[in-house]
VMD Tcl script that draws the C-alpha trace (Angstrom):
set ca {
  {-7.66 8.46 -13.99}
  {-5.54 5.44 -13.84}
  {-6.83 1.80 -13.33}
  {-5.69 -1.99 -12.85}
  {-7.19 -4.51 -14.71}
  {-6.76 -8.08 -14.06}
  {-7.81 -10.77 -16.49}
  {-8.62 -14.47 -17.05}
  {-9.14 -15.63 -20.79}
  {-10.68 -19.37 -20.77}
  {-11.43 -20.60 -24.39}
  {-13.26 -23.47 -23.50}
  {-12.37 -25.55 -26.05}
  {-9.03 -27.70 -27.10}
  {-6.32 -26.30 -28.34}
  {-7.04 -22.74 -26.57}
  {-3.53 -21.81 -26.57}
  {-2.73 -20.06 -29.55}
  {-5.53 -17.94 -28.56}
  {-4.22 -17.06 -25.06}
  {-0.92 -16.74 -26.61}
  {-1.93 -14.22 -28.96}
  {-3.94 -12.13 -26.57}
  {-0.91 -11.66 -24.02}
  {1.36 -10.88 -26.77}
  {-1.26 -7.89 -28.15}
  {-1.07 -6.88 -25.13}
  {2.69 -6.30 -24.81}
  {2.78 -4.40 -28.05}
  {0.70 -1.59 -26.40}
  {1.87 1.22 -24.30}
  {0.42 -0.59 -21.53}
  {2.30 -1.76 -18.38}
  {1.76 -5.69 -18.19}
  {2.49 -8.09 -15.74}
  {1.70 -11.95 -16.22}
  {1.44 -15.03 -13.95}
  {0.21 -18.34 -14.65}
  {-3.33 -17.84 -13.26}
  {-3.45 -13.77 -14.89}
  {-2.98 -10.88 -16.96}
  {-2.82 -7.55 -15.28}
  {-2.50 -4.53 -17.32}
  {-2.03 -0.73 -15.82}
  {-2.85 2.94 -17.48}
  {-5.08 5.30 -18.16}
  {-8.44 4.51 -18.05}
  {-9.28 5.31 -21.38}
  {-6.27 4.14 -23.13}
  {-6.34 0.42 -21.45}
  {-10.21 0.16 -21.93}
  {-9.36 1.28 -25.65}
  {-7.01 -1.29 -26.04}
  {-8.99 -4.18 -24.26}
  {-11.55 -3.35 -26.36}
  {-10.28 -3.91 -29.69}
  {-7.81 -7.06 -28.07}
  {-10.80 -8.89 -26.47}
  {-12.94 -8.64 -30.10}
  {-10.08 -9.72 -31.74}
  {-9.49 -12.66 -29.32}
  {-13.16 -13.62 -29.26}
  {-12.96 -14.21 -32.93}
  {-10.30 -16.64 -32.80}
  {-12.37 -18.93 -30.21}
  {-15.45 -20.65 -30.99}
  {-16.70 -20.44 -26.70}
  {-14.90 -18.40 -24.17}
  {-15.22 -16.76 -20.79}
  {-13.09 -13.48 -19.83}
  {-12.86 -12.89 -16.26}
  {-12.07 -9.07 -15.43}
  {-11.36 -6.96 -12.35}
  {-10.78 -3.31 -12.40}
  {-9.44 -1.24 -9.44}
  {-9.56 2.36 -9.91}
  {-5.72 3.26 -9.50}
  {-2.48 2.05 -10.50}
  {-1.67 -0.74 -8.53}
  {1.31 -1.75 -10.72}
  {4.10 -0.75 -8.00}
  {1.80 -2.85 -5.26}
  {4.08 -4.32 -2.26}
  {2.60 -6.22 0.40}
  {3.61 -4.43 4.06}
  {3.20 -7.45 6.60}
}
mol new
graphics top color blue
foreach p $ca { graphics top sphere $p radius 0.5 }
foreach p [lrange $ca 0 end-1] q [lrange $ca 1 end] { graphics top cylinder $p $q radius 0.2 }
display resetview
């Protein structure tokens, strides 16, 4: 089964860069497909596999901040290849 997964990190604290910084580039390293914009992180795969990474990359990510929010949506398919048709 494959999913989307869109995602919002807010440390909510100063200097939350480093940690945002360092989430999107664990996130390239994987096998995952990701796509970025300035408001999101989408990532695209197998179910298991992306869950299995965000797993261990949101752990990691909430150790690095002292207070956070992650904001997550999951679709169940691949919407990587998405094109509006209007």
């Amino acid at each position: 089964m494959t999913i989307s997964v869109e995602l919002t990190l807010t440390p909510l604290h100063d200097n939350y860069e480093p940690a945002i910084i360092h989430f999107i580039k664990q996130l390239r390293s994987s096998n995952l497909k990701v796509l970025e914009n300035p408001l999101s992180t989408q990532v695209y795969g197998n179910y298991d596999e992306v869950m299995q990474v965000l797993t261990v990359e949101i752990k990691e990510t909430f150790e690095m901040i002292e207070n956070g929010l992650l904001h997550m949506k999951i679709v169940k398919s691949d919407r990587y290849n998405y094109e509006p048709h209007f």
